[in-house]
N, C-alpha and C positions, 0 to 999 in steps of 0.2 A: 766711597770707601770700598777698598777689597775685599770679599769675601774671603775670611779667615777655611782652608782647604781640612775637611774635616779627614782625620785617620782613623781607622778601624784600632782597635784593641789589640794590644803586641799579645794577649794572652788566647784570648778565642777568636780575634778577628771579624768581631760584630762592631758593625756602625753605627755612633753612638748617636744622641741627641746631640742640638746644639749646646745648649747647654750642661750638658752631663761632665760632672767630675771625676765618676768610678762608673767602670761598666755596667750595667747593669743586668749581665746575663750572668759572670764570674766577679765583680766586686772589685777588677783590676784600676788602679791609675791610669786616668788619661793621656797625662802631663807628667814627663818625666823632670818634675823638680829638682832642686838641690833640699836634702832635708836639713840644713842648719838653719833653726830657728831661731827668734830673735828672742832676747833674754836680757837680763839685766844688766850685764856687761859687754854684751856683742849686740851688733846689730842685726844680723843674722842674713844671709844669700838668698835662698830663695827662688835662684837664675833657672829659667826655662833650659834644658839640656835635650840635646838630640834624643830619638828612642834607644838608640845603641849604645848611650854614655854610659857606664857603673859608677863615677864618678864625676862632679860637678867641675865643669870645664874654666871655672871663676876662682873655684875658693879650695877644690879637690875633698872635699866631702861626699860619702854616697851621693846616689840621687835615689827617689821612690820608688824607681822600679829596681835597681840593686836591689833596696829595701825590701820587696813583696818578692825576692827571687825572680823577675823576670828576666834580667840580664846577670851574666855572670862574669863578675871582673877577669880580666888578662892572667893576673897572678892572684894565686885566692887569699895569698897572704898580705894582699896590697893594703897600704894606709893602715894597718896595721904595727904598733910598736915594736922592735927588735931587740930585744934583750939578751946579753950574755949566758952565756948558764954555767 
């Protein structure tokens, strides 16, 4: 089996454990997920997304690091609803 290539932290750029979920120098996400949880009527995404996604490349929900401000979506008003006024 391959060894999974380990990345440094998109926030401070420390190199994590192997197993580490959040950095543990600044507290950042490892793993830029998709944050659509699973719940009672969805099943929920979940998809591993590149570091540079803001949005989940499966389902178009943030992902965790939009979430914690690491990356900043294209348009700020993205996935966002659009109402008349």
């Amino acid at each position: 089996m391959a060894d999974k290539e380990i990345q440094p932290c998109v926030r401070c750029a420390k190199l994590p454990g192997e197993k580490d979920a959040y950095c543990t120098d600044c507290g950042a996400p490892l793993v830029n997920r998709c944050i659509d949880e699973p719940g009672i009527l969805k099943k929920g995404c979940g998809c591993v997304n590149p570091p540079t996604a803001a949005y989940c490349h499966k389902c178009g929900e943030p992902t965790t690091f939009n979430f914690h401000g690491l990356v900043t979506p294209a348009y700020q008003n993205a996935n966002k609803p659009f109402f008349f006024s």
